[in-house]
C-alpha positions as CSV (number, residue, x, y, z in Angstrom):
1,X,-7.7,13.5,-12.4
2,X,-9.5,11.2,-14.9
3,X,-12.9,10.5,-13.4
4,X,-12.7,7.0,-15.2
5,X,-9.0,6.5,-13.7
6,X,-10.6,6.8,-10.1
7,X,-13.3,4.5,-10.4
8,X,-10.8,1.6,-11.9
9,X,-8.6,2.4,-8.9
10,X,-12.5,2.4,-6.6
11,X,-12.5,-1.4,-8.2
12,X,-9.1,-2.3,-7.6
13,X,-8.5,-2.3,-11.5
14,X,-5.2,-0.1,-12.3
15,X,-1.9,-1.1,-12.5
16,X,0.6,-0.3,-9.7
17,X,1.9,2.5,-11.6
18,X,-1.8,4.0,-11.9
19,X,-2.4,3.3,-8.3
20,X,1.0,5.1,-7.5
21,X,-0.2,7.9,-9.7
22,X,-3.7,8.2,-7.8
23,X,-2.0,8.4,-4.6
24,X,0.3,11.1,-5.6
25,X,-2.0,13.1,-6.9
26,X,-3.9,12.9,-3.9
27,X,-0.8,13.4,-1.4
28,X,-0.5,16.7,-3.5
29,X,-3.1,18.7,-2.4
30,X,-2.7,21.9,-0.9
31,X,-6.1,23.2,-0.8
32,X,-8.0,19.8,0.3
33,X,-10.0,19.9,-3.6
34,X,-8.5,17.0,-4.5
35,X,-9.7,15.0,-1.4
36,X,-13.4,16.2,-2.3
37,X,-12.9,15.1,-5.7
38,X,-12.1,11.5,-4.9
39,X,-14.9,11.6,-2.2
40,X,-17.2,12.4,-4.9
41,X,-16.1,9.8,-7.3
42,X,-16.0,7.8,-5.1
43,X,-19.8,8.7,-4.1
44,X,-20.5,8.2,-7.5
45,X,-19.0,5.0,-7.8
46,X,-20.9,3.4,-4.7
47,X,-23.7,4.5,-6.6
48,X,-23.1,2.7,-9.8
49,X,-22.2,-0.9,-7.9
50,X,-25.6,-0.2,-6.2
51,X,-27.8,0.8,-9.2
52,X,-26.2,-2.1,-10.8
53,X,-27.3,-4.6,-8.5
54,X,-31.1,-3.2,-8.5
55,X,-31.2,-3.3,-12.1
56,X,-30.2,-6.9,-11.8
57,X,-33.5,-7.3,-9.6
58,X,-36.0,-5.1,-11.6
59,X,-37.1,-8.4,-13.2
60,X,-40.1,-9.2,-10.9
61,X,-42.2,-12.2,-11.4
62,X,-46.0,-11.3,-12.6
63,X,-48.9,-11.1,-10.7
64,X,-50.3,-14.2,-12.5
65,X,-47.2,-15.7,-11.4
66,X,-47.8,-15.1,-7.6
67,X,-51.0,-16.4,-7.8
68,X,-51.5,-19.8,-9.9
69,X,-49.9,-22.5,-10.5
70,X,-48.6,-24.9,-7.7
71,X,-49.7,-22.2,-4.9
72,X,-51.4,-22.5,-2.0
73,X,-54.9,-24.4,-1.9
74,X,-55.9,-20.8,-0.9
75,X,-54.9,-19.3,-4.0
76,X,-56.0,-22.4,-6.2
77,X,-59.2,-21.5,-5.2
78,X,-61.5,-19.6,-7.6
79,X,-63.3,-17.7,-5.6
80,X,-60.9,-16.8,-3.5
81,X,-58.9,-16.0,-6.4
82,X,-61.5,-13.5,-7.9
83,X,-61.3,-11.3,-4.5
84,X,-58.3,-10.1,-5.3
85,X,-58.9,-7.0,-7.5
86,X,-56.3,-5.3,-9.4
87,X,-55.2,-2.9,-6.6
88,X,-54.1,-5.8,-4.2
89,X,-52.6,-7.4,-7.1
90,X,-50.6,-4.3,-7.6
91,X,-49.4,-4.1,-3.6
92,X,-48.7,-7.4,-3.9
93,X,-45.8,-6.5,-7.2
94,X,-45.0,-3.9,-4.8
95,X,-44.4,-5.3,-1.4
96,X,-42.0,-8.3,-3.8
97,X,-40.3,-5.1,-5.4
98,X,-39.5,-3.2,-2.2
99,X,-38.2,-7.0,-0.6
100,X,-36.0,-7.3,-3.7
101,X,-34.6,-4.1,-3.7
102,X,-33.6,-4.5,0.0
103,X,-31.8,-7.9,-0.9
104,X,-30.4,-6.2,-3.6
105,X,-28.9,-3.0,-1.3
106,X,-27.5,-5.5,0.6
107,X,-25.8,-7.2,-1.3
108,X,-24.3,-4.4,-3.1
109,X,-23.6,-2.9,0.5
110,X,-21.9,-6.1,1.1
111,X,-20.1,-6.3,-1.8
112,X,-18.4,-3.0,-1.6
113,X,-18.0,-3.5,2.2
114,X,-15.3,-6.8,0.9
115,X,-13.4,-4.6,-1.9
116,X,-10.9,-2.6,0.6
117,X,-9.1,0.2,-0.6
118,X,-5.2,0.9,0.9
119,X,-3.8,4.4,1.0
120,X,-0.1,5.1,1.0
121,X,1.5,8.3,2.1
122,X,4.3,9.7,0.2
123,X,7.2,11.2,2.9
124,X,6.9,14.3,3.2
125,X,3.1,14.5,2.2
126,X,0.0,14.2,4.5
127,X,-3.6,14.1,3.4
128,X,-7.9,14.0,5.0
129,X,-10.6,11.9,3.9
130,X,-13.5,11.4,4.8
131,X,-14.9,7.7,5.0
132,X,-18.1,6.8,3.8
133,X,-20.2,7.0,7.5
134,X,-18.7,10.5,7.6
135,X,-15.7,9.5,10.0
136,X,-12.9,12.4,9.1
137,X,-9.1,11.2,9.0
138,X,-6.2,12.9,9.0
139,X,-2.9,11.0,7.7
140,X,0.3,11.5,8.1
141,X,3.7,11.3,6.0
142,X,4.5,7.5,5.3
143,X,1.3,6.5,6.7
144,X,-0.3,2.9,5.4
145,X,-3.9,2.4,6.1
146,X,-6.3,0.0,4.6
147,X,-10.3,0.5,4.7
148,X,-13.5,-0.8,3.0
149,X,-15.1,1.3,0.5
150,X,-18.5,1.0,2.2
151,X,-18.9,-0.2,5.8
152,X,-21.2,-2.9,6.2
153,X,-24.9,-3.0,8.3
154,X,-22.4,-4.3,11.0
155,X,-19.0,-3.3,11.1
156,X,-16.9,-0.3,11.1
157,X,-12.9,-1.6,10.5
158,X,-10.2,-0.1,9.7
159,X,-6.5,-1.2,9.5
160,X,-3.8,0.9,10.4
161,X,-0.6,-0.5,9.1
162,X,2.2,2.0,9.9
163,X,2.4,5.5,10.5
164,X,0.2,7.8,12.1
165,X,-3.4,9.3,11.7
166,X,-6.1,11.1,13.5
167,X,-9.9,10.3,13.4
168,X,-12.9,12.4,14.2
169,X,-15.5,9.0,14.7
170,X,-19.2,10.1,13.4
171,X,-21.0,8.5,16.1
172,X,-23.2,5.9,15.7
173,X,-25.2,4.1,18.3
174,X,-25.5,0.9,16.1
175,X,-21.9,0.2,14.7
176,X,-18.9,0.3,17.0
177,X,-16.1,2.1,15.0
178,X,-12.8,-0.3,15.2
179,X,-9.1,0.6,14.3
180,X,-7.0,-2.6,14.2
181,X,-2.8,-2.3,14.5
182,X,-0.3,-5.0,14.9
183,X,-0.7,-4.3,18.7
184,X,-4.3,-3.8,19.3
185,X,-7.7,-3.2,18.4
186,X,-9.6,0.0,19.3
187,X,-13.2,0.4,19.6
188,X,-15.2,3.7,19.6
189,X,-18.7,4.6,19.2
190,X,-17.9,8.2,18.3
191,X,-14.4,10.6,20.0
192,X,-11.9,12.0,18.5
193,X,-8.3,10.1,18.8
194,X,-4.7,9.7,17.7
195,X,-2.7,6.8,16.9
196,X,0.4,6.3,15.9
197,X,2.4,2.9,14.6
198,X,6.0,2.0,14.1
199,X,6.2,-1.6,12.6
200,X,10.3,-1.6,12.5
201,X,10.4,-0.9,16.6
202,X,7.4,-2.0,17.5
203,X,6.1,1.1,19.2
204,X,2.3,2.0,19.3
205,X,0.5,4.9,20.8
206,X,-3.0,6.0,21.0
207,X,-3.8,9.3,22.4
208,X,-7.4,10.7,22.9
209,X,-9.0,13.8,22.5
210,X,-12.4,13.5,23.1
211,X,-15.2,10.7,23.9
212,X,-14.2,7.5,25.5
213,X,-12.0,4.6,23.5
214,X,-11.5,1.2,24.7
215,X,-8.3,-0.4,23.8
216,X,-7.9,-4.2,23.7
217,X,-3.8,-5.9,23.3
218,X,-3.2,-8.0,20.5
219,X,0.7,-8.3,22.2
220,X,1.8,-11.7,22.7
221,X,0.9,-12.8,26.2
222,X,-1.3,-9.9,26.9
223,X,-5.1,-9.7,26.3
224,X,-5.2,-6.8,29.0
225,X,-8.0,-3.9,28.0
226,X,-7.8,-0.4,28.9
227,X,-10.3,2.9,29.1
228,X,-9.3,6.1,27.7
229,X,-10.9,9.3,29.2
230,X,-10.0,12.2,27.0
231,X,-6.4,13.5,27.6
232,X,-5.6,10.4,28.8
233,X,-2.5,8.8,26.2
234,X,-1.7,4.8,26.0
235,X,1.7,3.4,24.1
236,X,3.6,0.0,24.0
237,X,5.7,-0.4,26.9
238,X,8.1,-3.6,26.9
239,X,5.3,-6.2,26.5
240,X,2.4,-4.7,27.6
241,X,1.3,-1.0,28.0
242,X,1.6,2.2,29.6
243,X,-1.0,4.9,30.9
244,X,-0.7,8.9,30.9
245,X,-2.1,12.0,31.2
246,X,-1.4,14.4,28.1
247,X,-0.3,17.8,29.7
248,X,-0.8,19.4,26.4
249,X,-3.5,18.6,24.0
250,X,-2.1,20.5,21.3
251,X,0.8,18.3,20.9
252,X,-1.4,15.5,20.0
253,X,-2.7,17.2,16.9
254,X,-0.9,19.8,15.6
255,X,0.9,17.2,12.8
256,X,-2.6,17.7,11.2
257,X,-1.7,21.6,11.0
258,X,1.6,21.1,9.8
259,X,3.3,21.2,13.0
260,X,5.6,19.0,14.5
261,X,6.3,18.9,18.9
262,X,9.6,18.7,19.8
263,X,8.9,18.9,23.7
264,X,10.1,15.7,25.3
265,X,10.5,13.7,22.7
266,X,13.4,11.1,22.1
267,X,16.0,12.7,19.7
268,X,16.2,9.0,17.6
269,X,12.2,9.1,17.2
270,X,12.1,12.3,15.9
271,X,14.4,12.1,13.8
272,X,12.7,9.3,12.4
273,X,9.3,11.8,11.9
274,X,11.7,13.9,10.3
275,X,13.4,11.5,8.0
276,X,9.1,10.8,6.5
277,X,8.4,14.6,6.9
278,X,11.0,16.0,4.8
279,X,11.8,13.0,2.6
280,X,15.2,12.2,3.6
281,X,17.5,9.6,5.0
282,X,18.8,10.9,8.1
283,X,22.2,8.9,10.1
284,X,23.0,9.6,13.5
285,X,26.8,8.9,14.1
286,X,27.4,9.2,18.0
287,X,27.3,6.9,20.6
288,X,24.8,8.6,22.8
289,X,21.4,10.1,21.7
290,X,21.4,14.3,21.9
291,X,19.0,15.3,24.5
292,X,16.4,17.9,23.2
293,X,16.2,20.6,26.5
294,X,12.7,22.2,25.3
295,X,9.8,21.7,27.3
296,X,7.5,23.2,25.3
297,X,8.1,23.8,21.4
298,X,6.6,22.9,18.2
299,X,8.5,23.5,14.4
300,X,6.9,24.0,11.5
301,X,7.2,22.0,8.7
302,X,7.0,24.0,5.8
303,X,9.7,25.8,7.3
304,X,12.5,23.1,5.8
305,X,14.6,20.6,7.9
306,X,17.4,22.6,8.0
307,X,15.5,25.4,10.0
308,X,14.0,22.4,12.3
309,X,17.9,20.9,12.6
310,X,19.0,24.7,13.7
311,X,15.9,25.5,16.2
312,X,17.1,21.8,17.8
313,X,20.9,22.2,18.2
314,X,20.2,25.5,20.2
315,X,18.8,23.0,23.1
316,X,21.2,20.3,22.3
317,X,25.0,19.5,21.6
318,X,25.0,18.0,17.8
319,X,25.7,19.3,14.6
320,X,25.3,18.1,11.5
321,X,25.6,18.2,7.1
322,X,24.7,17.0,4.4
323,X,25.9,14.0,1.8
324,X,25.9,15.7,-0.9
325,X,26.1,12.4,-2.9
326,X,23.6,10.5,-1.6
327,X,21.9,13.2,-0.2
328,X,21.7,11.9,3.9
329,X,21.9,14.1,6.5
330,X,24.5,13.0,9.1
331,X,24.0,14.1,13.0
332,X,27.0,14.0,15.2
């Protein structure tokens, strides 16, 4: 990818069709090189904003300057003003230089903190990043999230839109790390976690791995807050929320090895997983949902969804085929 491409989509300067083109090329990227490439542009970028801003400071008043004029009685006195020798002079320049480049990190922290950067997931495409505190995510097909470039002194935020991703939080003692949905806000200082978002049916779940989360409701009519040990799931229920234990913590995160678990899950939902997985619109004609009878299963995706289709219908009653026109799979 063109290094000068990246750091025009880094300031939000391409066109949608170069933005669709960055996130393509990342989406396709079997061996994880391209992710470390745009984390290294993207390092590089954070430090051209920043030595920009200190070159914008390297103009430091004189010593002279600190000294005379309309100063302090102190340093309009001459004898005073002959006791400062050319060394404390120099500490002087130096103590204003080290303040002015602080300011000036700062504000170029703060600046790229304000430019956020939104990710898009092709179907049937997942990709990792890794944030600039050194969080990992993992994100799946049709996945929407929106994050800073740099997180501020203060804040750790990041917006999940739709879809689903995993984070492995770097901890830090100072910053809480925050991932806001339609339906709620969790806060972490470092844990590993799982959260998935469904805009069109308004389902959200949170499952955790490790650490501790805290999960506050955004739902109408509910500003309930809940406490996630590890293995312990949360998801939308109604209007307000549900608590479980997770009897299988491999289920939570084998998406990010290119698995998917078929074990108790709704037949309509997955085939909504399946329909971003594999890229394909998928039309259930019957008046009752098939029931899945695994108890334990997973598929694997780079297997095809006509092998996942065929390992289902052996615990169900449907069938199905394909529009060869539009290219829909119909279930009946």
């Amino acid at each position: 990818m063109d290094t000068y491409l990246l750091i025009r989509y880094f300031k939000c300067a391409v066109t949608p069709e170069e933005e669709q083109e960055v996130q393509q090329w990342l989406a396709d990227d079997p061996d994880g090189s391209r992710a470390r490439e745009f984390n290294d542009v993207h390092t590089l970028y954070i430090g051209m904003v920043l030595y920009g801003e200190s070159e914008k400071s390297s103009s430091l008043p004189a010593p002279e300057a600190l000294s005379s004029g309309a100063g302090s009685g102190t340093f309009r006195n001459s004898h005073v003003r002959r006791l400062i020798s050319g060394a404390a002079a120099a500490a002087v320049v130096a103590v204003v230089a080290v303040f002015s480049s602080v300011i000036s990190f700062r504000a170029a922290e703060e600046k790229l903190a304000s430019m956020t950067q939104v990710i898009r997931v092709p179907a049937g495409k997942s990709m990792e990043l890794v944030l600039s505190d050194g969080t990992t995510m993992w994100l799946n097909s049709g996945t929407e999230i929106e994050y800073p470039a740099v997180f501020s002194g203060k804040d750790r935020t990041v917006h999940l839109i739709s879809g689903e991703a995993m984070f492995d939080v770097a901890r830090d003692e100072d910053r809480l790390f925050r991932v806001e949905t339609f339906a709620s806000v969790i806060s972490v200082l470092g844990t590993k976690f799982n959260v998935a978002v469904d805009t069109e049916t308004g389902s959200f779940s949170a499952a955790l791995l490790r650490g501790a989360v805290k999960v506050r409701s955004l739902l109408p009519g509910n500003d309930s807050e809940y406490l996630l040990r590890p293995n312990e799931m949360i998801r939308t229920d109604g209007d307000g929320f549900t608590m479980s234990r997770i009897s299988d913590a491999g289920s939570v995160e084998c998406w990010t090895k290119g698995l998917v678990d078929v074990a108790g899950v709704p037949f309509d939902e997955l085939m909504r997983k399946f329909e971003l997985l594999f890229d394909v619109d998928i039309i259930i004609e019957r008046e009752e949902m098939p029931v899945i009878r695994y108890t334990w299963g997973k598929i694997r995706v780079s297997e095809g969804l006509d092998h996942a289709l065929g390992v289902l219908s052996k615990a169900s009653d449907f069938s199905w085929e394909r529009n060869f026109e539009t290219g829909a799979v119909i279930i009946r």
